[in-house]
C-alpha positions in Angstrom: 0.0 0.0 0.0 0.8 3.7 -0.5 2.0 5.6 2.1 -0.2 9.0 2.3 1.2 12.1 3.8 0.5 13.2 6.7 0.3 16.5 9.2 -0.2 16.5 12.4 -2.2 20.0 13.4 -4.1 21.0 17.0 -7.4 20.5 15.5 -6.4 16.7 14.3 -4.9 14.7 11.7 -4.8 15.8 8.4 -3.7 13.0 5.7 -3.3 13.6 1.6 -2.8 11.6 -1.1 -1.9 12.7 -4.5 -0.6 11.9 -8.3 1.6 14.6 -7.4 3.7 13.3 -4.8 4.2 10.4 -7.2 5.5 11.9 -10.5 8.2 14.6 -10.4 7.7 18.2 -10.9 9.6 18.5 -14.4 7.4 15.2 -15.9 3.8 15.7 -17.2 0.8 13.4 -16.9 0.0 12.4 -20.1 -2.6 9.5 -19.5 -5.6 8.8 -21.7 -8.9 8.8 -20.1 -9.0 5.2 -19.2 -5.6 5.4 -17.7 -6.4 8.8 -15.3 -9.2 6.5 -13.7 -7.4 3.5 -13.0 -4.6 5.9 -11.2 -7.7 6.9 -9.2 -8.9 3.8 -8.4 -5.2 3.1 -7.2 -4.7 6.4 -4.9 -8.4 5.3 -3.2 -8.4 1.9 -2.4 -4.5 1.1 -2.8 -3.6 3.7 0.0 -3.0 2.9 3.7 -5.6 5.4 4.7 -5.9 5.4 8.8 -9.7 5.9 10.1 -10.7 8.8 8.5 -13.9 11.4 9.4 -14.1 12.9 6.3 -12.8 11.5 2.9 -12.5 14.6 0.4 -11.5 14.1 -3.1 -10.8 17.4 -5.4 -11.7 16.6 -8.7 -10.5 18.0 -12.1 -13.0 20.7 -13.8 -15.6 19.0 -16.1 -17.5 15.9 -16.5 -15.4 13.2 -17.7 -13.9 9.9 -17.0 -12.8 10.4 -13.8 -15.9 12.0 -12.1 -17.9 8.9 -14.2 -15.6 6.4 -12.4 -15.9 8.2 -8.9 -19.6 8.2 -9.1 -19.7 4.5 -10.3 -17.2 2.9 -7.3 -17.6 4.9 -4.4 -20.2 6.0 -2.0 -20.4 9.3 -2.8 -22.1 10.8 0.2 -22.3 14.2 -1.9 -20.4 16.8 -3.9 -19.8 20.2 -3.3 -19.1 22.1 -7.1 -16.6 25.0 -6.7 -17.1 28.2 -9.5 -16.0 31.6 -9.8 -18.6 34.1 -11.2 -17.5 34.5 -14.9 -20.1 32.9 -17.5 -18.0 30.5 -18.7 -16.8 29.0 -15.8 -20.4 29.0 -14.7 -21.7 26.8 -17.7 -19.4 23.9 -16.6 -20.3 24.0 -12.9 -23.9 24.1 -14.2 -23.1 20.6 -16.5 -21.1 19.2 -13.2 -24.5 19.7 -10.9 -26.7 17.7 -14.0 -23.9 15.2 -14.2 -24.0 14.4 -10.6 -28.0 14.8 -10.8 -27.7 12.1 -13.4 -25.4 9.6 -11.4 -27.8 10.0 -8.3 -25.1 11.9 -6.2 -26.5 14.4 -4.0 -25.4 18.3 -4.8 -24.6 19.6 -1.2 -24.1 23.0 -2.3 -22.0 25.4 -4.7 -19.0 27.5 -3.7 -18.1 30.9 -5.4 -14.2 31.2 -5.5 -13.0 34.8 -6.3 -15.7 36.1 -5.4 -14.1 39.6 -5.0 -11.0 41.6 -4.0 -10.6 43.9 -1.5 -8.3 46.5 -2.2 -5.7 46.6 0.9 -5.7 50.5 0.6 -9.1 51.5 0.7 -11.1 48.3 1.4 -13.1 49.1 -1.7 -14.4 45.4 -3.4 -13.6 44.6 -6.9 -16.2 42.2 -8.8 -13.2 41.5 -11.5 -14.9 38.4 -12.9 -18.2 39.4 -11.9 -20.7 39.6 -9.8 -23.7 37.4 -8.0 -23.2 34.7 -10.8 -23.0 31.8 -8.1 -26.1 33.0 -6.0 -28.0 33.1 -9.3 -27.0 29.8 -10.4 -27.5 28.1 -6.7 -30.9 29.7 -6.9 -31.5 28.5 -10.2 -30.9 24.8 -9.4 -32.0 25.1 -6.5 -28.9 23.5 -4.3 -27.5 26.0 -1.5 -24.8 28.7 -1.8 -22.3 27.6 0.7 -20.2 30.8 0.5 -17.9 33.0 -1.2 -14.4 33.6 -1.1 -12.4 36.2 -2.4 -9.2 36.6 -4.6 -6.6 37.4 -2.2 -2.8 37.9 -2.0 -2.7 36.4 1.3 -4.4 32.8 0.4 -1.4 32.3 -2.7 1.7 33.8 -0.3 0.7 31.4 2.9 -0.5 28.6 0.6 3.1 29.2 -1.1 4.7 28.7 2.3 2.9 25.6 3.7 0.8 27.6 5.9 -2.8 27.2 6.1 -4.7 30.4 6.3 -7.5 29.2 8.7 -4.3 28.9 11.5 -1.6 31.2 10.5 -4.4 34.3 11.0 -7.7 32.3 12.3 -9.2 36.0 13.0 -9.4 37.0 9.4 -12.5 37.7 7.3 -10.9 35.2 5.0 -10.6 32.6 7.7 -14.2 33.0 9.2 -15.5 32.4 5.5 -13.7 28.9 5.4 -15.1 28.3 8.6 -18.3 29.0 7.8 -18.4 27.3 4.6 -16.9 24.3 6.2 -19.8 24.7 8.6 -22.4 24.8 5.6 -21.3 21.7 4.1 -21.0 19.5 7.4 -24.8 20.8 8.1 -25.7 20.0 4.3 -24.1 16.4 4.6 -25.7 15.6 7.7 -29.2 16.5 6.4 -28.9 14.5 3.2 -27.7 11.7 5.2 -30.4 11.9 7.9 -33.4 12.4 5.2 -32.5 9.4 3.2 -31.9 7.1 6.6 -34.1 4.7 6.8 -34.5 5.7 10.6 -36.0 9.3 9.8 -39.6 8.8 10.4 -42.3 10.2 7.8 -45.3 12.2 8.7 -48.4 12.5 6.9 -50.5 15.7 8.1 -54.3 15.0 7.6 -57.3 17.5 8.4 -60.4 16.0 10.0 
């Protein structure tokens, strides 16, 4: 078995495993579609993964082989799709959400990355790929908005570093919104799960 990474913080263990940490910087990843799955396939069940809370996998944009093959072979328990507010970008998180509407896995919610920036100056916000297009797509499919967060200096320079930004400066605006998204999603997972138990009771209201 693999041998994930792993980082030992004061909220828990934290444990990755990637394609990256197999291949070297300088050598591309040239694999046909059928190859790029069975690599997957190998970095989920071929990896000596301790007892985990939470598996998350960060998929490639799109709908292709790889998000077919994850659907297919794992208990999904949901996905969370991840846009920025530009058109474009919007139309594929829009196929992604009928993809996974297609393969019966649940849409927990949609993220808006780069949302805005906030000039350091004079705190003035910048909509420089738009603005509102996440809201208007959640609200159009109907899944919840799970947050926003912005196109900062601060996440690339830390990220850059090995820091994560939710420690290094846990009192930031940028911080609270990755908290609370995190929040969002836990709630949204846990109410998908406990609707489709087959513990949650049903009601039937009736007037007499």
């Amino acid at each position: 078995l693999m041998q994930p990474i792993e980082v030992k913080t004061e909220f828990g263990l934290l444990v990755a495993m990637s394609i990256g940490f197999l291949v070297p910087d300088e050598q591309a990843t040239v694999w046909r579609g059928p190859m790029a799955s069975s690599a997957f396939n190998q970095l989920l069940n071929e990896t000596a993964w301790p007892e985990l809370d939470d598996l998350l996998i960060d998929m490639p944009p799109g709908t292709g082989d790889i998000q077919l093959t994850l659907a297919q072979k794992v208990p999904v328990a949901g996905a969370v799709v991840v846009t920025t507010p530009q058109d474009i970008s919007l139309i594929d998180a829009k196929k992604g959400m009928a993809m996974f509407d297609q393969v019966s896995v649940p849409v927990l919610g949609l993220i808006e990355n780069m949302s805005f920036h906030t000039c350091e100056n004079c705190g003035h916000q910048s909509h420089i790929f738009g603005e509102n297009g996440g809201e208007s797509l959640a609200k159009a499919a109907a899944v919840p908005m799970l947050g926003k967060l912005p196109l900062s200096i601060n996440i690339q320079q830390q990220v850059d570093n090995g820091h994560c930004t939710v420690l290094t400066d846990s009192a930031s605006d940028i911080a609270i919104n990755y908290r609370k998204i995190a929040q969002n999603m836990v709630a949204e997972l846990f109410y998908n799960l406990d609707m489709n138990s087959p513990m949650t009771a049903d009601f039937d209201i009736t007037e007499e």
